[in-house]
N, C-alpha and C positions, 0 to 999 in steps of 0.2 A: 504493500500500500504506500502511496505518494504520500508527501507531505501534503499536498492540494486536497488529495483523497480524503488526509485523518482530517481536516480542519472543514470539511463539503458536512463528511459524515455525521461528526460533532456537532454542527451549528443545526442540522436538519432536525437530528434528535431532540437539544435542546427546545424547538421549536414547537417539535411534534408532542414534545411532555408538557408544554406549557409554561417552562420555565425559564424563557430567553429573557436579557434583561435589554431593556433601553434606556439611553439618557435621555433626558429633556432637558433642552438649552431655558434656562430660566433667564429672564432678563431681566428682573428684577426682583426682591424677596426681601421679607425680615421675619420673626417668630410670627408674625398672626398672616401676613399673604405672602405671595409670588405670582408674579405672572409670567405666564409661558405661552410664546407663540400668540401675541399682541390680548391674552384673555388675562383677566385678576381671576386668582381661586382665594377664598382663606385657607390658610396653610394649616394643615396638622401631621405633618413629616420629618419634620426641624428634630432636631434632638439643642436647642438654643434657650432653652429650658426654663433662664429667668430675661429671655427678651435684651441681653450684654451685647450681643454682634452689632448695634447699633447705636450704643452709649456712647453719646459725644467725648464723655474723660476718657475709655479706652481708645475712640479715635483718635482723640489730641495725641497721646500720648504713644502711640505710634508715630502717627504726624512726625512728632517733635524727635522717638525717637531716630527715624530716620533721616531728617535734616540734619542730625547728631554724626549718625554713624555711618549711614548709607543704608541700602536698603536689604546689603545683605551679607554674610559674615565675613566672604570672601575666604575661607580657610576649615579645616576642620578644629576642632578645640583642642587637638594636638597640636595644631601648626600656630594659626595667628588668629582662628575663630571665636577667641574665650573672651571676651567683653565685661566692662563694668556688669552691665545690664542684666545677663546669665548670669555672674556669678552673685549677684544681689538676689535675682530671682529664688535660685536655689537656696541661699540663708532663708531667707524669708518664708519660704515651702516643709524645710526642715524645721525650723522654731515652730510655724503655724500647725502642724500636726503630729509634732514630739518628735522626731528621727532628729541620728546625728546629721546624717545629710541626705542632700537630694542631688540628683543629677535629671539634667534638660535631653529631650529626646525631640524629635522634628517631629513624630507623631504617636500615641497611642500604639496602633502596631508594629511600628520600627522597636518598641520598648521591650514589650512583650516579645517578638523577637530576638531582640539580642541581649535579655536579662536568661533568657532558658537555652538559649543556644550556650550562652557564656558559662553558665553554671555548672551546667547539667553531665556527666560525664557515662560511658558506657554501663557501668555495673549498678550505675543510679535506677530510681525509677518515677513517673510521674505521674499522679492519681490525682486525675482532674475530672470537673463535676462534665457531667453529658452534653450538658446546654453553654460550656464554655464558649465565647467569642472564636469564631476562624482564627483568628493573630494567634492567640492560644494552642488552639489543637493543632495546625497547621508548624508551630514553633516545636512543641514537643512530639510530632510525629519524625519532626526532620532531624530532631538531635538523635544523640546516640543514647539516651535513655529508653528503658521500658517504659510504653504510655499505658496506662489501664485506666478506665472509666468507671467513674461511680454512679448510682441513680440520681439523679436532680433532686440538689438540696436530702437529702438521706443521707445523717451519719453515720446511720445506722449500717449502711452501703459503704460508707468508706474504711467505717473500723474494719469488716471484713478482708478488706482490701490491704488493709494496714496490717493486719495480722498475718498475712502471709511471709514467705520466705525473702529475705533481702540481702544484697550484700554490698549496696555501694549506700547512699544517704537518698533520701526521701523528700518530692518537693509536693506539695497537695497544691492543686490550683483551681480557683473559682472565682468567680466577678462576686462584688457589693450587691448590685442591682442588674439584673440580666437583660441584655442587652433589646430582645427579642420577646422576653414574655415578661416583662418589668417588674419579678418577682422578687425577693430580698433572702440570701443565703444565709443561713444559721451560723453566725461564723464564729461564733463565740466556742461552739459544741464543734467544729470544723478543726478549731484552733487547739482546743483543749486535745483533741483524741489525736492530731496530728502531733504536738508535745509528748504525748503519752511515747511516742515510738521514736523519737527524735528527731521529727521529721520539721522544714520550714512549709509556712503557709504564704501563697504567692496570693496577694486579692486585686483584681482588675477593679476599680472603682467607678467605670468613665462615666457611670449612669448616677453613680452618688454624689460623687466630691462635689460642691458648690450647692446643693438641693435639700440635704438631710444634713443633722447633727450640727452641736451648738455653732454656730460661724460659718455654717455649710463646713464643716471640715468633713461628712461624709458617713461612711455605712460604717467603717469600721470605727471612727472615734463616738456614732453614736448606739455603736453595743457593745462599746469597753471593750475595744480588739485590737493589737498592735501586732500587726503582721510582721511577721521578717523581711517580707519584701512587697510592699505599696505602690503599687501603679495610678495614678490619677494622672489624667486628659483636662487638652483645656479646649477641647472643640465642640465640649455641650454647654457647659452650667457657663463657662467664663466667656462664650462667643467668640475667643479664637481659633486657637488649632496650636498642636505640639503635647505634649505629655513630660512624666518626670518620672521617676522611681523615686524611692524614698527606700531609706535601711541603713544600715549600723557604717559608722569609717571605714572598718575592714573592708566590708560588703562592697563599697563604693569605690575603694584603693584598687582593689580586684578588679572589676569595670572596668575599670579606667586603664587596666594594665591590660584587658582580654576580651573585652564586648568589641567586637569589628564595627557596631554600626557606629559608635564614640571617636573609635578610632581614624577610620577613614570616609565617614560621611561629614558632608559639610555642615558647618553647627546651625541650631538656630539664629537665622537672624538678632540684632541685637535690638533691633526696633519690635520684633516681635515680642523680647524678654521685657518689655517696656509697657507694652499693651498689656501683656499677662499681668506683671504689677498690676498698673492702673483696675483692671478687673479683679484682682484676687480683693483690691481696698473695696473695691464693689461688692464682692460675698460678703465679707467679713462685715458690714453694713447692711446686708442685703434682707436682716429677718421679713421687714415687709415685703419682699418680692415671695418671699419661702410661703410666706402666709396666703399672698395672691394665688401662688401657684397650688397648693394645698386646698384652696375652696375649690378651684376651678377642677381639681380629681374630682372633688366631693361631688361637686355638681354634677359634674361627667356622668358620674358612675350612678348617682341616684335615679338623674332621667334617661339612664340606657336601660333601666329594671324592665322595661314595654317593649324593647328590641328583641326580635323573632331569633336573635344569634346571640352566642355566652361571651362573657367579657373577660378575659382570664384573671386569676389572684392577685390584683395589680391594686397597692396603694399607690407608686411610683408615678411619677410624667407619663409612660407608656401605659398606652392602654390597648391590652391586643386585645380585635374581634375577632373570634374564632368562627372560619367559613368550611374548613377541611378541602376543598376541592381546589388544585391551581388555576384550574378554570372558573369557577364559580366567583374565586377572590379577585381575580382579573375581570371578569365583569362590574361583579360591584364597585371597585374603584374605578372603574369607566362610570358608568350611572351618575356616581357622587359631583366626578369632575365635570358631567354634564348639567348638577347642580351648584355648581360656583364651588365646591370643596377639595382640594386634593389630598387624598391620601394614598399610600404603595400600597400594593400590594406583596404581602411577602410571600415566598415560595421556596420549595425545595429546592435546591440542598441548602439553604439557608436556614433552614427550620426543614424538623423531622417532616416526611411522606403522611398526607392526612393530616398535617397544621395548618393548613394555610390561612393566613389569615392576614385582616388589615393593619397594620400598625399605627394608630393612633397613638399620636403624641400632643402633650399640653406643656404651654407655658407660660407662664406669669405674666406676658402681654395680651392673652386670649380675655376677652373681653365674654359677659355671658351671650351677648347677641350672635359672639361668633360660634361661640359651644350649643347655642339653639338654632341656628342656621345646618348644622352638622347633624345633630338628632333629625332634623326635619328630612333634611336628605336621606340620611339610613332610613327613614318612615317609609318614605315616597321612591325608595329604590325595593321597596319592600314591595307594594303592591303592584 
């Protein structure tokens, strides 16, 4: 078979399961609209959480960091990439959620990537929850560790797992708040059974940090859980983009001697370590946004109680409707957007065979006209 052949064959299949993806050129968007291809929808796909990608102080302060510095780091942080701006960032990350330090990553999955590639060695093993983010499963399939899966959120699943034979060190891995079903992982009972066997607990946050716990500092500071090694994103709750780790000097010394993407990827911009600031003083401020976004679940989920489809266990921003079918889901997100709404549709493999479902997301700049405008549509796509 050709190369032409496997990439003909692939894309037909895709096609034919109903799970091809497309981009939409949006031309213009914030948390509550976007419109795409000269229409306004109200938006509810954002993961922009408390409405930040738009905050004139985080604008400015890119703005300004860029006039400063230029617009971008010019080097890797080994070479000439390491700026005022990063490395204030990172103090400022480490005090804010108790670690000795943190280090800046360009993205959420550049981190998670090269925190598990880095770590991980052959006689190791990785026992990570089912419903882990792609960056995740995809990082520790590719290391030389054993990956084994536990049931979603069941400790009960992973002590079994735990108790098996081992002979290199143990890393347990699970997100705060999941990415896909915006459920919240028991990480306290995660943390404990993983101690129990010597093992470190990796927790992806991207869906907590800024949203939940005192200061928005996140899932784990708000169930008294300090993980060995703390991944928090800054391209939901803060409205930029890039990620950090967070964990002990040692842990970081390491990195910085053996994580390839540190090494030889270009650093963050120093204008964007600038913006992050600017937004992290915005969380840290932000209880009334936390509060705005907190009623608008509540509402959410009250007036969906009449909706012919089930809402999954979601306190969280997300709110998945559960449609099962990739076709089914894919229609109803066409309906909505022919009622002024946009929402995805998600689909396998992104989510198990038989999920499929819409991914409804809320944010603190949703207004309730725009939350009743969305129920009306789910009604009227109904009949």
């Amino acid at each position: 078979m050709s190369w032409s052949q496997r990439i003909a064959q692939a894309l037909i299949a895709r096609r034919t399961s109903g799970q091809y993806r497309q981009r939409h050129l949006s031309e213009q968007g914030d948390a509550r609209s976007l419109r795409v291809a000269g229409q306004d929808f109200t938006h509810f796909s954002g993961n922009d959480y408390l409405g930040l990608s738009h905050d004139a102080r985080i604008i400015d302060a890119w703005q300004q960091g860029a006039a400063h510095y230029g617009v971008g780091a010019g080097g890797s942080a080994h070479v000439t990439g390491y700026r005022t701006p990063q490395a204030e960032l990172e103090s400022e990350l480490a005090d804010w959620l108790g670690y000795d330090r943190s280090l800046l990553f360009i993205s959420g999955f550049a981190a998670n990537q090269a925190v598990i590639a880095a770590m991980m060695a052959k006689d190791d093993r990785i026992l990570a929850d089912k419903l882990c983010h792609a960056s995740l499963l995809e990082a520790a399939t590719l290391s030389p560790a054993t990956l084994r899966r536990f049931a979603h959120n069941q400790p009960a699943s992973l002590a079994t797992l735990l108790a098996g034979n081992k002979s290199g060190e143990t890393l347990v891995v699970t997100e705060g708040i999941f990415s896909m079903d915006g459920d919240r992982a028991p990480l306290a009972e995660l943390h404990r059974l993983s101690q129990l066997q010597g093992g470190w607990l990796l927790v992806d946050d991207a869906h907590g940090v800024g949203v939940c716990g005192e200061q928005g500092r996140g899932s784990c500071w708000q169930q008294r859980v300090k993980p060995e090694l703390l991944i928090v994103t800054f391209g939901k709750a803060f409205g930029v983009s890039g990620a950090a780790l967070l964990c002990n000097d040692d842990t970081a010394e390491y990195l910085l001697q053996f994580a390839r993407h540190l090494i030889y990827s270009t650093a963050m911009p120093p204008a964007q370590a600038c913006a992050i600031r600017a937004a992290l003083d915005c969380i840290r401020q932000g209880d009334g946004l936390r509060e705005q976004l907190t009623a608008n679940i509540h509402y959410f989920r009250q007036q969906a109680e009449t909706l012919p489809w089930s809402l999954g266990a979601s306190d969280s921003a997300i709110q998945p409707l559960m449609v099962g079918d990739e076709q089914a889901a894919l229609m109803l997100s066409q309906r909505l957007r022919e009622q002024g709404c946009w929402v995805t549709a998600i689909r396998p493999p992104t989510v198990p065979p038989g999920t499929s479902r819409l991914r409804i997301t809320l944010s603190a700049a949703h207004r309730i006209s725009d939350i009743d405008r969305l129920l009306e549509a789910l009604h009227a796509a109904n009949r």
